[in-house]
GUROLUM-145694 format. One record per residue (C-alpha): residue number from 1; chain; x, y, z. Coordinates in steps of 0.1 Angstrom, whole numbers, always signed. Layout:
# residues N
<domi pos="NUM" unit="A" x="X" y="Y" z="Z"/>
...
This chain:
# residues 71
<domi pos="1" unit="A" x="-254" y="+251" z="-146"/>
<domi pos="2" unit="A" x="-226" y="+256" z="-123"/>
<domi pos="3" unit="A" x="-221" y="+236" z="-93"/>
<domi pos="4" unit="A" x="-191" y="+242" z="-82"/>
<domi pos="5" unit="A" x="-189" y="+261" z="-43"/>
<domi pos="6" unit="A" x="-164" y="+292" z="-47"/>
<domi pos="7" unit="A" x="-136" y="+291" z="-25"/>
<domi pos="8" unit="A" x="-145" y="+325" z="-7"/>
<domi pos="9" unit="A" x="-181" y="+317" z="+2"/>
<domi pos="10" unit="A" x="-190" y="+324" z="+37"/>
<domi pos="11" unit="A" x="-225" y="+304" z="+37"/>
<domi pos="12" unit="A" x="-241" y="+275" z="+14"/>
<domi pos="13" unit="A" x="-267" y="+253" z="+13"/>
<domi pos="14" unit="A" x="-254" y="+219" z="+2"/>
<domi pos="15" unit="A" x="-265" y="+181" z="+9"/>
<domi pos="16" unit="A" x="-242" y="+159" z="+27"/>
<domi pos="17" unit="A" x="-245" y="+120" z="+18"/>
<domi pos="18" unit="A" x="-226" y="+94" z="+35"/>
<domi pos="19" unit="A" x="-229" y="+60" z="+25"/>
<domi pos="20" unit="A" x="-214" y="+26" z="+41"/>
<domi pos="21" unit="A" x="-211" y="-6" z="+37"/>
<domi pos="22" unit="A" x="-226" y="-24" z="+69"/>
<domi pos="23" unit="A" x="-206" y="-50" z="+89"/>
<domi pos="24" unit="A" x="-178" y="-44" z="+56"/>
<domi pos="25" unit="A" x="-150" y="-66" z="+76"/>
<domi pos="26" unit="A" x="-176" y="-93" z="+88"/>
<domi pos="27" unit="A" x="-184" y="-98" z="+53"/>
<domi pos="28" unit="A" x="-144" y="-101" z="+39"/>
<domi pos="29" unit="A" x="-138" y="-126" z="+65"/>
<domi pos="30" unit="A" x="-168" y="-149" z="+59"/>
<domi pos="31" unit="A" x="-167" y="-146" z="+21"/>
<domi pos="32" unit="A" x="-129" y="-135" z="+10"/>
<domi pos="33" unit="A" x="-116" y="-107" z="-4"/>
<domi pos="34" unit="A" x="-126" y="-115" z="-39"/>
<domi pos="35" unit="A" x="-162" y="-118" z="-36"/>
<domi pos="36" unit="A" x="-159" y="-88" z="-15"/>
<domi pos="37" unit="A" x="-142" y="-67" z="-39"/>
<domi pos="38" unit="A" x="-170" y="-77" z="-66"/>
<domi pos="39" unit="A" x="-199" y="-66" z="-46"/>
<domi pos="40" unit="A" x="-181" y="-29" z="-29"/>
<domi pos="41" unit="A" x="-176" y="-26" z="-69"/>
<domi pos="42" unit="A" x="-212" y="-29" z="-75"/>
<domi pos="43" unit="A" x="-218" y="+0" z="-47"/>
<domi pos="44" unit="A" x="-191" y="+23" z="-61"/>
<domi pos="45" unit="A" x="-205" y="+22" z="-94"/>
<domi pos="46" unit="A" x="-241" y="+29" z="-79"/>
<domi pos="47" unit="A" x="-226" y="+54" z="-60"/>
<domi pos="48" unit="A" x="-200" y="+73" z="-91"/>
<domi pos="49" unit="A" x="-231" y="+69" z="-111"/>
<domi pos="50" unit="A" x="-256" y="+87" z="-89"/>
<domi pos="51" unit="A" x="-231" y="+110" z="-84"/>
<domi pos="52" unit="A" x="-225" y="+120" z="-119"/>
<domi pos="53" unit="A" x="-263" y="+120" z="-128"/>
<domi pos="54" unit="A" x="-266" y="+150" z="-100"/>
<domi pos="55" unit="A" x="-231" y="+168" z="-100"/>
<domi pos="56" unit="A" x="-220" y="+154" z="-70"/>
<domi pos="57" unit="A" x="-184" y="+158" z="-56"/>
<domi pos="58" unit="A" x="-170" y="+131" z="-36"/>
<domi pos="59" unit="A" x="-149" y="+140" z="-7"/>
<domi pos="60" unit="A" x="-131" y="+107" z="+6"/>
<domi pos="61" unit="A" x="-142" y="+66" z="-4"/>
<domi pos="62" unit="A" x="-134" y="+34" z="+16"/>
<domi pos="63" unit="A" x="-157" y="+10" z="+26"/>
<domi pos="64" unit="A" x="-185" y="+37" z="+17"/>
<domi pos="65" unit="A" x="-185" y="+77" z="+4"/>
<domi pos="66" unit="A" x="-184" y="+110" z="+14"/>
<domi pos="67" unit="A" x="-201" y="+132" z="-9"/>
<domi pos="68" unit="A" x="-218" y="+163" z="-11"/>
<domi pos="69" unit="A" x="-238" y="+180" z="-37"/>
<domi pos="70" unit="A" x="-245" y="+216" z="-40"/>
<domi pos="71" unit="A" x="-281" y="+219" z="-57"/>
């Protein structure tokens, strides 16, 4: 199956997902940037992997994702 939106559509019907990382900055400073990287790891691989499993396409990452999928 192709998911992939052609670059002359006019109209689709997609699903936008947006996730984020609650109070991100609070959390660095009160448990350091270590133990912070370690747990945003364990979202982006939640995140990459749900994405994969339903032919996602992220659109931009920081302290949560942009993504949309198209089925």
């Amino acid at each position: 199956m192709n998911n992939e939106i052609p670059n002359n559509i006019v109209e689709a019907d997609i699903a936008i997902v947006l996730t984020d990382i609650i109070a991100s900055t609070k959390f660095v400073q009160k448990n350091g940037s270590r133990a912070a990287a370690l747990w945003f790891g364990v979202h982006d691989k939640a995140v990459m992997n749900f994405m994969q499993r339903h032919n996602g396409r992220l659109v931009d990452a920081s302290d949560g994702h942009l993504m949309y999928f198209a089925n």
